[in-house]
C-alpha positions in Angstrom: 21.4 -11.5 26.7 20.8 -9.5 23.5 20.1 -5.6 23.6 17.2 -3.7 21.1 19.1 -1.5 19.2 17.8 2.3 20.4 15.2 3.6 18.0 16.6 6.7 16.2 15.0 9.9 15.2 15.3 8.6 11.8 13.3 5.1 12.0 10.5 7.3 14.1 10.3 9.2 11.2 10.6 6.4 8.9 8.0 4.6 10.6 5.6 7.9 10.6 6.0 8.5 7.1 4.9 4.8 6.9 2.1 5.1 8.4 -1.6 4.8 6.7 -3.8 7.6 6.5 -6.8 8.4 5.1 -7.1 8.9 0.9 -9.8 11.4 1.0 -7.6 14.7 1.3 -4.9 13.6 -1.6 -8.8 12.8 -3.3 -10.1 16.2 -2.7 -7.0 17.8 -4.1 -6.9 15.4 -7.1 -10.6 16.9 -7.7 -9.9 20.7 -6.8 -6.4 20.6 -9.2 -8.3 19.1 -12.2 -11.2 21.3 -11.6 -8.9 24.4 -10.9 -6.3 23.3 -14.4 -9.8 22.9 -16.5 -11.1 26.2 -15.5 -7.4 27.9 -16.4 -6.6 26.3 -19.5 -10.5 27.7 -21.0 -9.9 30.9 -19.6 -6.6 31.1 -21.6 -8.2 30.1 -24.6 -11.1 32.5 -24.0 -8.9 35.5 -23.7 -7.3 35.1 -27.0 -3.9 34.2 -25.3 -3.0 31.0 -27.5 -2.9 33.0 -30.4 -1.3 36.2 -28.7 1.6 33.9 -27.3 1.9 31.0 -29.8 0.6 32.0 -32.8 1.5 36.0 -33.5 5.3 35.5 -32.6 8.1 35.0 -35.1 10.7 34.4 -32.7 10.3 32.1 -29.5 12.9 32.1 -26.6 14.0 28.9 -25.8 15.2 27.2 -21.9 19.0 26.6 -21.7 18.7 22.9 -22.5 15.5 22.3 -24.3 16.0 24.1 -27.3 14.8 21.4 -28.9 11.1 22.2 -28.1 9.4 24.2 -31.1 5.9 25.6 -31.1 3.4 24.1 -33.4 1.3 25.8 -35.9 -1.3 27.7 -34.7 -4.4 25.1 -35.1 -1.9 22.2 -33.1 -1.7 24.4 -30.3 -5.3 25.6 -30.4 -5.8 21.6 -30.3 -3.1 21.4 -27.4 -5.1 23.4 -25.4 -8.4 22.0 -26.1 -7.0 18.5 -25.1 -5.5 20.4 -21.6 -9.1 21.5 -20.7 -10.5 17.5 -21.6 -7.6 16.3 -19.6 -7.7 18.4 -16.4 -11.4 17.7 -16.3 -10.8 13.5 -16.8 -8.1 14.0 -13.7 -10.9 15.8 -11.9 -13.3 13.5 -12.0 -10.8 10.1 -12.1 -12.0 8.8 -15.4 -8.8 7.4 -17.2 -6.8 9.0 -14.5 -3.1 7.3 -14.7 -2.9 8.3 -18.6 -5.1 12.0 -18.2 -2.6 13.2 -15.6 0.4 11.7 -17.5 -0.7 13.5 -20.7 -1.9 16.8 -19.0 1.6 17.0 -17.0 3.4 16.3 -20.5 1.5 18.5 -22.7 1.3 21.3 -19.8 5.2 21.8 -19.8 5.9 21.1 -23.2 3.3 24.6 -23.5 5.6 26.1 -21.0 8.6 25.5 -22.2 8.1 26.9 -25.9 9.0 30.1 -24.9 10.7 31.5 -21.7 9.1 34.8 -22.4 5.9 33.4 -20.7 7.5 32.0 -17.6 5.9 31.8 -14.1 6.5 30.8 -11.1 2.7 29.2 -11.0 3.3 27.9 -14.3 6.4 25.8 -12.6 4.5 25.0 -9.1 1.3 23.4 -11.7 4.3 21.1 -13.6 5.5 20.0 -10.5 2.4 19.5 -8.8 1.3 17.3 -11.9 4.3 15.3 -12.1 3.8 13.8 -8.0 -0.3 13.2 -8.7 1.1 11.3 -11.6 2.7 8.8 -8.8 0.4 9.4 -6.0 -2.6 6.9 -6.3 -5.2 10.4 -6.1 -7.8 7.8 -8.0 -8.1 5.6 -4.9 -11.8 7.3 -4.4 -14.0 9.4 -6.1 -13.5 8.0 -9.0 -15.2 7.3 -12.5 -12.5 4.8 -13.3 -13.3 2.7 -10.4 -17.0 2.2 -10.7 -15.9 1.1 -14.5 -13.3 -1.3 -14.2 -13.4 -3.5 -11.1 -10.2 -3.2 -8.8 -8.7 -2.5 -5.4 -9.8 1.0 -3.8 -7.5 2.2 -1.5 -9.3 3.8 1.6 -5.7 4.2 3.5 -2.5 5.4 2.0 1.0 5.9 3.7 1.4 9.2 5.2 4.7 10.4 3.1 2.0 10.9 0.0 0.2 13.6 2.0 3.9 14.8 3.5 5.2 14.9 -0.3 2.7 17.6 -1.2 2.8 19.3 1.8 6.1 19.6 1.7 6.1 20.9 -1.9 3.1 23.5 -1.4 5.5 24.7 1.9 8.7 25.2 0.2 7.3 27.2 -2.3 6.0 29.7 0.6 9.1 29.0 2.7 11.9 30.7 -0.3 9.1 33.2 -1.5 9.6 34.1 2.1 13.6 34.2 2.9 13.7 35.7 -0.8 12.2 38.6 0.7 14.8 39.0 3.5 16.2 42.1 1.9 16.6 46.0 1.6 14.8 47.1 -1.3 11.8 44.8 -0.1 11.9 45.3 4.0 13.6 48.9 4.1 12.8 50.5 1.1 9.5 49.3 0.3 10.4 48.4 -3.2 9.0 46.9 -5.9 5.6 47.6 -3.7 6.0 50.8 -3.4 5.8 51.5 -7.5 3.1 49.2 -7.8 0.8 50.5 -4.7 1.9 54.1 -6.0 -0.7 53.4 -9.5 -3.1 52.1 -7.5 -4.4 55.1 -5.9 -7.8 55.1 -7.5 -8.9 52.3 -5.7 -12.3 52.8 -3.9 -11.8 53.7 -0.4 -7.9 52.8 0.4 -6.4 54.0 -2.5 -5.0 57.6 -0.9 -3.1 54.8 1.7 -1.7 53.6 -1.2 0.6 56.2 -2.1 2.2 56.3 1.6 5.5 55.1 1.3 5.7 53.5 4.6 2.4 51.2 3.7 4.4 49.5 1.3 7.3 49.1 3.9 4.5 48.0 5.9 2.8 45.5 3.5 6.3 44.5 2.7 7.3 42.8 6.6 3.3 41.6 6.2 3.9 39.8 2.5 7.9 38.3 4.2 6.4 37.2 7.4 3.4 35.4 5.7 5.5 33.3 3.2 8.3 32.5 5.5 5.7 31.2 8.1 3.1 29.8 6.8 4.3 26.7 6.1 4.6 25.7 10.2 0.9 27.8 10.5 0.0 25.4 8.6 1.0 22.2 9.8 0.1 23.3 13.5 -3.6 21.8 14.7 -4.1 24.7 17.0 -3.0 27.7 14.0 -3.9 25.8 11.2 -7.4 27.3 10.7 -6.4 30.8 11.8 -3.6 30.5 9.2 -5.6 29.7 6.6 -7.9 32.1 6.8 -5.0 34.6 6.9 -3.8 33.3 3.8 -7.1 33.1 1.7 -7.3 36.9 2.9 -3.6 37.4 1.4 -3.9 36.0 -2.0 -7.6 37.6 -2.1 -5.9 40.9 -2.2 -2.6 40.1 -4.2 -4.8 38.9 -6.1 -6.6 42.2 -6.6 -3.6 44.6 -6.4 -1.5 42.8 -8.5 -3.4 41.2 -11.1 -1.1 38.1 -10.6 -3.1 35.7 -12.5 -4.3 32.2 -11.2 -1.4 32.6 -8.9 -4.0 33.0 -5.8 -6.4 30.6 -6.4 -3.5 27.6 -7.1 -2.1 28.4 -3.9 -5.5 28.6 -1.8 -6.3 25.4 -3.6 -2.9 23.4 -3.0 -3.1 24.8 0.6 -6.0 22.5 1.6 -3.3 19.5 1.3 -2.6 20.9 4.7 -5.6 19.8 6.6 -6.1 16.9 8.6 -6.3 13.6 5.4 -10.5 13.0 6.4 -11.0 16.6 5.9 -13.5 16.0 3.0 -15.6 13.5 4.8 -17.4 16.0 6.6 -18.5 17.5 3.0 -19.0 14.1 0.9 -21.9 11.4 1.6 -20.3 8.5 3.3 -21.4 5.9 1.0 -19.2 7.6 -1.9 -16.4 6.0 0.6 -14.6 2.8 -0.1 -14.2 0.7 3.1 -11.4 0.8 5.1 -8.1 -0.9 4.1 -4.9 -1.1 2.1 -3.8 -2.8 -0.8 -0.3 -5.0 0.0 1.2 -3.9 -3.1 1.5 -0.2 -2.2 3.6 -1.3 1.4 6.0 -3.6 -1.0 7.2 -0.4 -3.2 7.0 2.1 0.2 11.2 1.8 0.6 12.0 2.5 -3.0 8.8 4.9 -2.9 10.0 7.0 -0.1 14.3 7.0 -1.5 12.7 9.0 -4.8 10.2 11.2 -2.1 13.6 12.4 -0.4 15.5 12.7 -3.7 12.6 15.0 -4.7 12.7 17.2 -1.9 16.6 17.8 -1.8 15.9 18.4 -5.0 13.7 20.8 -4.8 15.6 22.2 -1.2 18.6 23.0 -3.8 17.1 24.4 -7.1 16.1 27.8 -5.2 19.7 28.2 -3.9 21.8 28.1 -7.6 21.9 31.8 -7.2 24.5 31.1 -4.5 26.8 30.2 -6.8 26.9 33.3 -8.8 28.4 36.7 -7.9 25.9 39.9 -7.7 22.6 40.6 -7.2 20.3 37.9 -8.5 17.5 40.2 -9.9 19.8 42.0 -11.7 21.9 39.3 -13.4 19.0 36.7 -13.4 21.6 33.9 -12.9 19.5 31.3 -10.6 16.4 33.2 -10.9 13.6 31.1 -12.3 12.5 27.9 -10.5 13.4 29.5 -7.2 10.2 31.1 -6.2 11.8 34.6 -6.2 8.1 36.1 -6.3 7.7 39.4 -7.1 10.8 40.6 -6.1 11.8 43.2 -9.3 10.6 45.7 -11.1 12.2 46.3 -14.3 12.0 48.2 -17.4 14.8 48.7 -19.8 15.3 49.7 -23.6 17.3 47.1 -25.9 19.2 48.0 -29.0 21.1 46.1 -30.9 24.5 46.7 -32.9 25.5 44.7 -35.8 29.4 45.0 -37.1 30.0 43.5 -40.8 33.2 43.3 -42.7 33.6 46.2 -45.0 30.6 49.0 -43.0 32.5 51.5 -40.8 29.1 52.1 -38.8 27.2 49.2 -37.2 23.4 48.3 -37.7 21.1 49.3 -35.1 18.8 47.1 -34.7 15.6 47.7 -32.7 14.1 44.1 -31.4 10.4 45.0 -31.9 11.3 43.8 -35.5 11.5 40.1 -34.2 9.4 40.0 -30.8 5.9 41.0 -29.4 5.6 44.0 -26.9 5.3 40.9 -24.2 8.3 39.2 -25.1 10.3 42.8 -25.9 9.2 43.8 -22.4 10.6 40.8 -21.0 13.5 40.3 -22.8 14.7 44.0 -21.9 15.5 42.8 -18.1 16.7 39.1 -18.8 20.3 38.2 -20.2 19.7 35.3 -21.1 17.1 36.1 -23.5 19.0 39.4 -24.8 22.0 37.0 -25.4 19.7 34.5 -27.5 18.1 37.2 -29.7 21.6 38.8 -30.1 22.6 35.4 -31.9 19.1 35.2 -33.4 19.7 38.6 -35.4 23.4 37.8 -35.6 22.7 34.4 -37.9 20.0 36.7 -39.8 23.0 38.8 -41.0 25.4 35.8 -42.0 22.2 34.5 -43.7 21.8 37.0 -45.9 25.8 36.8 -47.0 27.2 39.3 -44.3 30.5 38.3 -43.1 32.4 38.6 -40.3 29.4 39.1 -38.6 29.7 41.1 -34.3 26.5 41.9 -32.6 27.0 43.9 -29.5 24.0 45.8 -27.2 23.3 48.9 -25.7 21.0 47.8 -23.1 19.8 50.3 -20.3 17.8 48.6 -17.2 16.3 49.9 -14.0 16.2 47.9 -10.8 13.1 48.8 -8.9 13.0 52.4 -9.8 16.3 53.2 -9.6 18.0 55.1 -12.5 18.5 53.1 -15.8 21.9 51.9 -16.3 23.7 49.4 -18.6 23.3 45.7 -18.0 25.5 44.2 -20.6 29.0 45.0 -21.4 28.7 46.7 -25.0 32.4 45.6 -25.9 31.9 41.8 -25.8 30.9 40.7 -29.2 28.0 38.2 -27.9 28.1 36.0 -30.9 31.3 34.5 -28.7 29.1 34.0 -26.1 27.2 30.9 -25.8 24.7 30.4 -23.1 25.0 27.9 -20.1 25.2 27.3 -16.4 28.5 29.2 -16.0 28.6 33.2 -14.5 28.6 35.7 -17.2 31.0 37.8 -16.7 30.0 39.6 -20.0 26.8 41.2 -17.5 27.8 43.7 -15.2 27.5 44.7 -12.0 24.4 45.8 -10.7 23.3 49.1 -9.5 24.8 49.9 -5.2 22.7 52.8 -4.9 19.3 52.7 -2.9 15.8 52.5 -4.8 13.3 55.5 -4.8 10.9 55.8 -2.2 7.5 57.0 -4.4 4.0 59.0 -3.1 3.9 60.5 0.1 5.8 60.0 3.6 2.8 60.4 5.7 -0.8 61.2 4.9 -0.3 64.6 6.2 1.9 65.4 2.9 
């Protein structure tokens, strides 16, 4: 007599993440992420920015790996941006939907990666967000497409589309969070504390903001809130209470901060959180397609669900590179970006650069608002990586114009959250012999050990 194999933890989940759900959530947030991308790309354009950030500059900052990617003139990327907006709007409303979102997650980080100068963590969270809804069938109702061209409308999907989004919208508060577990943000209040410190001529709170223990305060709030708001919101019973709690959050980040569409993305991508017939109490039932499945979606649910998981260990390591180097991450930068390290630094620094040539006893100084925009300066000034490239930019500039032996070294002077400038790059290492990568830079030193500034007042009696 035969015996049933036991049924592991893992075919329970298997069989869970199997499971058909309802389409109308992964719908809704198909709708809300068009309407949301349409809306950001015409306010971009309606502030001036394309020109500001892609058509002023001389000099563009390139990702380790894609420098490849060049900006286009000035009336492409004008165009770019137009075709963003038309994009975003046909993923809103379904029309064409498999080639809109293909092109608008395409065209969306080429735009990004032109220039690392205007890197974001929102930027990042929109590509990735793009690249799933371009495999997740987010078409299968409320859709133009569907009405035009006759086909199968999916009223149930498997669950792991809905768990795929979720789980992306969570990690992104779950490392904002544990990126927070540390001194200068729980015990010393910092980077808040500088920023809450200029805000003091806000209407009614704004003498609170100058208390050093409110940013301490706000601090353990901001931690907390990121590091559990992920299993808030998956829980029936919090999940309403949670939300509110975080519209409330990114409401006033929002406000203080001036943080961008940062907020709104993330109230918007939270709603993937809710139960998958969320929107039916909100949309006329006969906009519905009938009940069932299509059998084609449960033949590619294995090989579906293998690239799922390789997605999410893939996004489970990318926040923890910074392991691998030595130091203090915000200092050195090394594992920084795509790691939802979320405003975690404050830093300011001045940049000069020195230019050795064969036959001068005195080196060049060069200042870098000769190549870059105040944006780019400002945020070259606290990034490595970025004073490394320009150091080779200006370096090739010299052996251009028939210079020789050509050494550019830096005098670079950063602070770390208020603390007291000091130098960031070694100014002996001749960083034309550097070349970029993946490795530590051991030409960056150490970063400050002492203790930021605690800014304003202790208590309100001061």
């Amino acid at each position: 007599m035969s015996v049933a194999p036991a049924t592991t933890w893992l075919d329970t989940l298997r069989e869970r993440a199997a499971e058909h759900v309802d389409v109308s959530s992964l719908a809704a947030f198909r709708v809300l992420f068009g309407l949301m991308m349409c809306f950001g790309t015409i306010r971009f354009m309606a502030y001036g920015w394309v020109d500001q950030f892609f058509a002023e500059p001389d000099f563009f900052f390139h990702f380790w790996g894609f420098e490849w990617v060049e900006v286009l003139p000035p009336t492409w990327m004008h165009a770019a941006f137009a075709a963003l907006a038309v994009l975003s709007f046909l993923v809103a409303i379904g029309l064409f939907y498999r080639f809109a979102i293909v092109g608008f997650f395409v065209l969306f980080t080429y735009v990004e990666l032109i220039d690392v100068a205007n890197y974001l963590n929102h930027y990042y969270l929109v590509s990735l967000l793009a690249l799933l809804l371009c495999f997740l069938p987010a078409n299968a109702a409320w859709s133009v497409d569907a009405k035009l061209w006759p086909r199968v409308r999916r009223a149930k999907i498997p669950a792991f589309y809905v768990w795929l989004l979720r789980f992306q919208v969570g990690t992104v508060y779950f490392y904002a969070g544990v990126a927070k577990i540390g001194t200068d943000w729980l015990i010393h209040g910092q980077p808040l504390n500088i920023w809450l410190s200029s805000r003091v001529d806000t209407p009614v709170i704004g003498p609170f903001l100058d208390i050093w223990w409110i940013a301490v305060a706000m601090g353990w709030a901001g931690m907390l809130h990121d590091l559990l708001m992920p299993f808030l919101l998956l829980s029936k019973k919090t999940r309403p209470y949670a939300y509110a709690v975080l519209v409330v959050f990114h409401v006033a980040t929002g406000y203080f901060f001036r943080i961008g569409m940062f907020p709104l993305i993330m109230m918007v991508s939270a709603s993937i959180f809710f139960p998958p017939d969320w929107p039916k109490r909100w949309v006329p039932e006969r906009l519905w397609p009938a009940p069932g499945q299509s059998q084609e979606s449960r033949r590619w649910q294995t090989p579906a669900m293998a690239l799922a998981l390789a997605f999410c260990l893939l996004q489970v390591a990318m926040p923890l590179r910074f392991l691998a180097y030595p130091g203090n991450v915000l200092w050195s930068e090394q594992g920084m970006r795509w790691s939802w390290k979320v405003m975690l630094r404050e830093k300011n620094g001045a940049v000069t650069f020195l230019v050795d040539v064969a036959g001068r006893e005195r080196a060049y100084r060069v200042s870098p608002s000769r190549y870059l925009s105040s944006h780019q300066e400002r945020e070259m000034s606290g990034q490595p990586d970025l004073i490394l490239q320009l150091a080779h930019h200006i370096g090739e500039e010299y052996r251009s114009k028939g210079f020789e032996d050509v050494e550019v070294r830096v005098d670079a002077l950063v602070s770390l959250n208020g603390r007291k400038p000091q130098a960031m790059i070694d100014p002996t290492v001749d960083l034309m012999t550097v070349d970029d990568g993946v490795a530590p830079a051991h030409w960056i030193l150490p970063g400050p050990t002492q203790p930021p500034p605690r800014l304003g007042r202790m208590t309100m009696g001061q």
